[in-house]
N, CA, C and O atoms as a MOPAC input file, in Angstrom:
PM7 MOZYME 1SCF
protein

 N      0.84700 1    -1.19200 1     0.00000 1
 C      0.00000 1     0.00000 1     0.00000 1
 C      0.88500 1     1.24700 1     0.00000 1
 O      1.48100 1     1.60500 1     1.01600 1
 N      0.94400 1     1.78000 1    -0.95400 1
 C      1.32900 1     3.14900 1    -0.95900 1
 C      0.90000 1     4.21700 1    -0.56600 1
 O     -0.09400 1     4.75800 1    -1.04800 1
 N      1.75300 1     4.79100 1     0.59500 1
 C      1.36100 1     6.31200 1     1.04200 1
 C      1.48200 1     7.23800 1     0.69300 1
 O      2.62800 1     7.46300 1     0.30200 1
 N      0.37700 1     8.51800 1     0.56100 1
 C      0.71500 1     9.77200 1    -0.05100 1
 C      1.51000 1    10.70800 1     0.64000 1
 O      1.53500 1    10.45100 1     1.84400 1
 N      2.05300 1    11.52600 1     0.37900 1
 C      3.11500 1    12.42800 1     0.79000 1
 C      2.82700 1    13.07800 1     1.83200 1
 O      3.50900 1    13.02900 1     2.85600 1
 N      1.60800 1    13.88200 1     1.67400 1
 C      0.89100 1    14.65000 1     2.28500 1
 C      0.33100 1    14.23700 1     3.39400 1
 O      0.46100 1    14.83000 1     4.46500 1
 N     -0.66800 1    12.67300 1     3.15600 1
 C     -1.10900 1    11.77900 1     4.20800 1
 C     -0.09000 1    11.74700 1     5.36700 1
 O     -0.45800 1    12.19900 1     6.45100 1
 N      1.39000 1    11.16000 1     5.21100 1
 C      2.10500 1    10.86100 1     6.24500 1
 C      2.49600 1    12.27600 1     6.52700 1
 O      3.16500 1    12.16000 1     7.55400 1
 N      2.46900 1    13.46900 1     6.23200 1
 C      2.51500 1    14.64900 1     6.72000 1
 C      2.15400 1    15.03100 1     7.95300 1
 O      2.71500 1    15.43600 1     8.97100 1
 N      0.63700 1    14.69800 1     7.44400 1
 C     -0.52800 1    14.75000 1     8.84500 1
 C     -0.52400 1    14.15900 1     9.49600 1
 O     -1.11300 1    14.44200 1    10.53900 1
 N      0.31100 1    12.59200 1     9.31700 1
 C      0.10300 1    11.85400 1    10.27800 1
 C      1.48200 1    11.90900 1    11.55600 1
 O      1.59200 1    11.56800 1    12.73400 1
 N      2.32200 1    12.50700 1    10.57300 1
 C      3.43700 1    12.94200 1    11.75000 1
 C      2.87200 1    14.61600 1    12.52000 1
 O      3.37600 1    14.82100 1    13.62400 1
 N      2.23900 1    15.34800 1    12.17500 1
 C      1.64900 1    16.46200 1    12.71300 1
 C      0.72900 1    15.95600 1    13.57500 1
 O      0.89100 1    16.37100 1    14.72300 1
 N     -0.43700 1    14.99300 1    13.38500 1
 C     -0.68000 1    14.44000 1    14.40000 1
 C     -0.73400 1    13.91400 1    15.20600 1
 O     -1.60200 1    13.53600 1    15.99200 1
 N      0.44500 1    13.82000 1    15.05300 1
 C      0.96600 1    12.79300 1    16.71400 1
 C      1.75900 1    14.13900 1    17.25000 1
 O      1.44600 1    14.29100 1    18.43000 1
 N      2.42700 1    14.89500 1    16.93300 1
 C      3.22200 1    16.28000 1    17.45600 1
 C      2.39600 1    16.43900 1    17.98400 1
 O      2.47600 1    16.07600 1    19.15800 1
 N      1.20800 1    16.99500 1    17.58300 1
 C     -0.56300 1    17.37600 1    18.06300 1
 C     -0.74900 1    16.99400 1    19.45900 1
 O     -1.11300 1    17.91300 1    20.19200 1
 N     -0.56700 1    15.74900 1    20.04200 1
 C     -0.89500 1    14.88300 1    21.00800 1
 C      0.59900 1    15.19300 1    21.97900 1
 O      0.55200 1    14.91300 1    23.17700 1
 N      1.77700 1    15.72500 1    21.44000 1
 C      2.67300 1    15.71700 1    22.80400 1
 C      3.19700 1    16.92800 1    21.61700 1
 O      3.69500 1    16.71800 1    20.51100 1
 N      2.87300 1    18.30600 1    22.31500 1
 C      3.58100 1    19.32600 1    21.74100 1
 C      4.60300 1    20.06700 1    22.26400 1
 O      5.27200 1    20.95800 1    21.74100 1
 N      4.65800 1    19.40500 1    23.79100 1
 C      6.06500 1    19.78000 1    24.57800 1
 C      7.81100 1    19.25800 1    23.65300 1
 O      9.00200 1    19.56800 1    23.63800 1
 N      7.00900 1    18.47300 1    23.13000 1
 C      8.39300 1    17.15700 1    22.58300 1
 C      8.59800 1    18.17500 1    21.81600 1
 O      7.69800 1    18.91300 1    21.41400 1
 N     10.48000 1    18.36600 1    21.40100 1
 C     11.16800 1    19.28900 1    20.63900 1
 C     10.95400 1    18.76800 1    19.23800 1
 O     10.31700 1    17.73200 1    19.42800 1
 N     11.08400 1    18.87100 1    18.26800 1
 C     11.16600 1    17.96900 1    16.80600 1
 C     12.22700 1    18.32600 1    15.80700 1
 O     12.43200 1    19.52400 1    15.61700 1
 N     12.50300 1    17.97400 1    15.54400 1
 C     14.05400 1    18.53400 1    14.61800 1
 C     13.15500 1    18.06000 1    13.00600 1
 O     12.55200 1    17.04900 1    12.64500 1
 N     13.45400 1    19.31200 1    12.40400 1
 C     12.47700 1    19.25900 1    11.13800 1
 C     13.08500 1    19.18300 1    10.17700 1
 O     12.37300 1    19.11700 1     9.17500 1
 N     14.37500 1    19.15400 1     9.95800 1
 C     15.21800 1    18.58300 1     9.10900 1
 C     15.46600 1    17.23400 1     8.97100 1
 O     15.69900 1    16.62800 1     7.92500 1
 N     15.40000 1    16.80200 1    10.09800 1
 C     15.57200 1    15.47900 1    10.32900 1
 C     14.31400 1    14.36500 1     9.81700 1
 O     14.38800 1    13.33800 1     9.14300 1
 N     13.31300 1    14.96400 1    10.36700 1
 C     11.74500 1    14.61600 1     9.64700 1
 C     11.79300 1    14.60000 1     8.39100 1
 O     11.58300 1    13.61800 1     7.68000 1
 N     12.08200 1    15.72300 1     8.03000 1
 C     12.23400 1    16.31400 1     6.01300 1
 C     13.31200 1    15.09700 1     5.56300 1
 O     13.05900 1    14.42300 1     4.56400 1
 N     14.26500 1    14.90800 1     6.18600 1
 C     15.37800 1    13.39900 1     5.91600 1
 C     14.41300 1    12.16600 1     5.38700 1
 O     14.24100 1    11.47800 1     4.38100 1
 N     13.99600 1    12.30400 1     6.47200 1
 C     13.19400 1    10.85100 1     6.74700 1
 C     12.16800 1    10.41700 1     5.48100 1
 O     12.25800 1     9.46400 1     4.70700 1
 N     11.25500 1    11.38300 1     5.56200 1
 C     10.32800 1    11.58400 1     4.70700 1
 C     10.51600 1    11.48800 1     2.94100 1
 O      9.69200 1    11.20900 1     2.07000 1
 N     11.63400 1    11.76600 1     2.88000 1
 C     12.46500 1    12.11200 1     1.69500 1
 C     12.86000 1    10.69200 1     1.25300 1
 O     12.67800 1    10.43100 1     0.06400 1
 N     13.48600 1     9.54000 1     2.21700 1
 C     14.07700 1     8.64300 1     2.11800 1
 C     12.66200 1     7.90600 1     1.51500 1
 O     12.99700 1     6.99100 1     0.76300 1
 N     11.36800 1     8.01500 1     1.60700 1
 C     10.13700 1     7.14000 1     1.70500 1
 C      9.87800 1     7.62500 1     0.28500 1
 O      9.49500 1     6.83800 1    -0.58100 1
 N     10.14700 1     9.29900 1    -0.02900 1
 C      9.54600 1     9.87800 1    -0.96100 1
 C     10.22800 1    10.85500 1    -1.70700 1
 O     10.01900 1    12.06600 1    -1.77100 1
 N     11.35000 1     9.93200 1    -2.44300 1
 C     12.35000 1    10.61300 1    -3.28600 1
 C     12.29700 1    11.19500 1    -4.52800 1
 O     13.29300 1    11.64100 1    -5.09800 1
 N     11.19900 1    11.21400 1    -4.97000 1
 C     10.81100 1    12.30600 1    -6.02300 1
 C     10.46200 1    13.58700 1    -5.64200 1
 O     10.34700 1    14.47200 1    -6.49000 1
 N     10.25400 1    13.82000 1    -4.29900 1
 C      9.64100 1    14.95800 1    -3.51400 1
 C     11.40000 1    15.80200 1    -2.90000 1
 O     12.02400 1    15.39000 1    -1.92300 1
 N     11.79100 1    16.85600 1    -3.68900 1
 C     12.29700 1    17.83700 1    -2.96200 1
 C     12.35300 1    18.29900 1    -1.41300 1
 O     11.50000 1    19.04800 1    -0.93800 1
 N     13.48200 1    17.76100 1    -0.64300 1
 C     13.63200 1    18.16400 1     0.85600 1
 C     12.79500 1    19.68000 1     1.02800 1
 O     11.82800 1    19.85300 1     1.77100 1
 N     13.09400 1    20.17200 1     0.60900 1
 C     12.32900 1    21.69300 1     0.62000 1
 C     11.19100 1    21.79700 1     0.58500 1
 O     10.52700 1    22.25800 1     1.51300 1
 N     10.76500 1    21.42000 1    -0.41400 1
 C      9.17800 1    21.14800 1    -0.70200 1
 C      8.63400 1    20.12200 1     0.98500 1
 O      8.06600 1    20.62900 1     1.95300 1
 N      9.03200 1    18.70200 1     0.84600 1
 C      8.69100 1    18.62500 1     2.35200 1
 C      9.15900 1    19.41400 1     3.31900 1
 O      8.83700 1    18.65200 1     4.23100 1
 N      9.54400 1    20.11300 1     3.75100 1
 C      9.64900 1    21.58800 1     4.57600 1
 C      8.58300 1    21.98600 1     4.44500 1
 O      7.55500 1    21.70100 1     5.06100 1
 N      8.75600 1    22.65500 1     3.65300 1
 C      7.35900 1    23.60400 1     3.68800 1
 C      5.60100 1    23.16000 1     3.57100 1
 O      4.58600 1    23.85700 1     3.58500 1
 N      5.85200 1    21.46500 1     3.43600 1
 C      4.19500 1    21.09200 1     3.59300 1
 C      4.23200 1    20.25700 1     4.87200 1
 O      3.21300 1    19.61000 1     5.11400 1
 N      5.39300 1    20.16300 1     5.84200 1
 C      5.37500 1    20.36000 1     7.51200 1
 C      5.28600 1    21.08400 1     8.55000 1
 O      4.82100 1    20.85600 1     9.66700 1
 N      6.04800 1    22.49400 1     7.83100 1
 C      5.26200 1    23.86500 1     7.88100 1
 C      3.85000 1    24.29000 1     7.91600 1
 O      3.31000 1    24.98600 1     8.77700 1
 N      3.32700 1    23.76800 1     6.84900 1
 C      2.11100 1    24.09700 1     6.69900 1
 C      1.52500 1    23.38500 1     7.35700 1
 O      0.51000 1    24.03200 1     7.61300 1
 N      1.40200 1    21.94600 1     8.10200 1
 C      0.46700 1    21.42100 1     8.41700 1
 C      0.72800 1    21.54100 1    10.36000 1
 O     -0.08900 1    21.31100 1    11.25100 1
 N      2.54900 1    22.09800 1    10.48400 1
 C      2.11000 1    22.53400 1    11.99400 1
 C      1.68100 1    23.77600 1    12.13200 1
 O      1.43000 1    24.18000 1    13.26700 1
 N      1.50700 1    24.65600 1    10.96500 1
 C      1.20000 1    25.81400 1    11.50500 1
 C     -0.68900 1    25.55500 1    11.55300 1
 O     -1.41700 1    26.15000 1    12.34800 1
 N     -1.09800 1    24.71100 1    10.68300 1
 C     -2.79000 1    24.65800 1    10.70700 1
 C     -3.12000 1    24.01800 1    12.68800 1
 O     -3.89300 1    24.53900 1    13.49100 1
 N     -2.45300 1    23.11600 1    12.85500 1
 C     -2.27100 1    22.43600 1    14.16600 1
 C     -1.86900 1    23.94800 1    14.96000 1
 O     -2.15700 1    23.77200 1    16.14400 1
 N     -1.50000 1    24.89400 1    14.83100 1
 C     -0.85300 1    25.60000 1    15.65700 1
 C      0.31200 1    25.43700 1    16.43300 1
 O      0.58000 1    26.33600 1    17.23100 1
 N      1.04900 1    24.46400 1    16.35000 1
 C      2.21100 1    24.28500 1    16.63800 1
 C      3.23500 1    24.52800 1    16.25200 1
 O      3.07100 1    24.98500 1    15.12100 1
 N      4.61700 1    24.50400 1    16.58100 1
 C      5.74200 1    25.23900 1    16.54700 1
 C      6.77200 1    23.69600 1    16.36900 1
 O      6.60500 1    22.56300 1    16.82000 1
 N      7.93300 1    24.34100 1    15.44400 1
 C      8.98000 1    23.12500 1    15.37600 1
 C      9.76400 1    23.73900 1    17.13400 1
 O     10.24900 1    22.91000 1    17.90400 1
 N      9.73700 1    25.00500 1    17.41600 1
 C     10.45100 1    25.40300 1    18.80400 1
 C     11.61500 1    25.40700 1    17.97200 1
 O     11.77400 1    25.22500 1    16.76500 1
 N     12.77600 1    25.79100 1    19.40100 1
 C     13.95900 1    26.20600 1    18.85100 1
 C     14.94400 1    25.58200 1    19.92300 1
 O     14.67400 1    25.58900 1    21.12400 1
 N     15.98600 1    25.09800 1    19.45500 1
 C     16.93900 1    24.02300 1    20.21300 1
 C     17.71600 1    25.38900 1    21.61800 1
 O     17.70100 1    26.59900 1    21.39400 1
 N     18.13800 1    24.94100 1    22.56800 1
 C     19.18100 1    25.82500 1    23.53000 1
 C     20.10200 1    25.88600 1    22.58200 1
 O     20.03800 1    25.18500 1    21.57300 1
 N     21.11000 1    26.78600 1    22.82900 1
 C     22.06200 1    27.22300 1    22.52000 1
 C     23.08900 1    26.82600 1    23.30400 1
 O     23.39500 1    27.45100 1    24.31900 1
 N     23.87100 1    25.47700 1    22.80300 1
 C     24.95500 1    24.99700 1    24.09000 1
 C     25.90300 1    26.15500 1    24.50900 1
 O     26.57800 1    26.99700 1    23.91700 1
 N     25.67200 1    25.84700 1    25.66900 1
 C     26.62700 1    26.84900 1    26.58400 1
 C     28.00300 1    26.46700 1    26.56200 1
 O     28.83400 1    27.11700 1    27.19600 1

């Protein structure tokens, strides 16, 4: 069964959804995603993880700054 791009989008936004304390590294996601769906531009998935945490209202957050 093949998944759509977009589908597993939402489905990683919706689980963020459910624990939005958890940090997420969105490059790393965009990696991942990429590896499943290599006709799809890292960038392009960026920006439709973007889009689907900003509909969720959530935030990728921002890492500390090692001291």
């Amino acid at each position: 069964m093949n998944r759509d791009l977009m589908a597993e989008v939402n489905d990683q936004a919706d689980r963020a959804a459910k624990n939005p304390e958890k940090m997420l590294d969105r490059t790393r996601l965009a990696h991942a995603l990429h590896d499943e769906f290599p006709e799809t531009p890292i960038i392009d998935i960026i920006d439709k993880l973007n889009m689907a945490w900003r509909k969720r209202g959530l935030s990728f957050g921002i890492s500390p700054r090692p001291l």
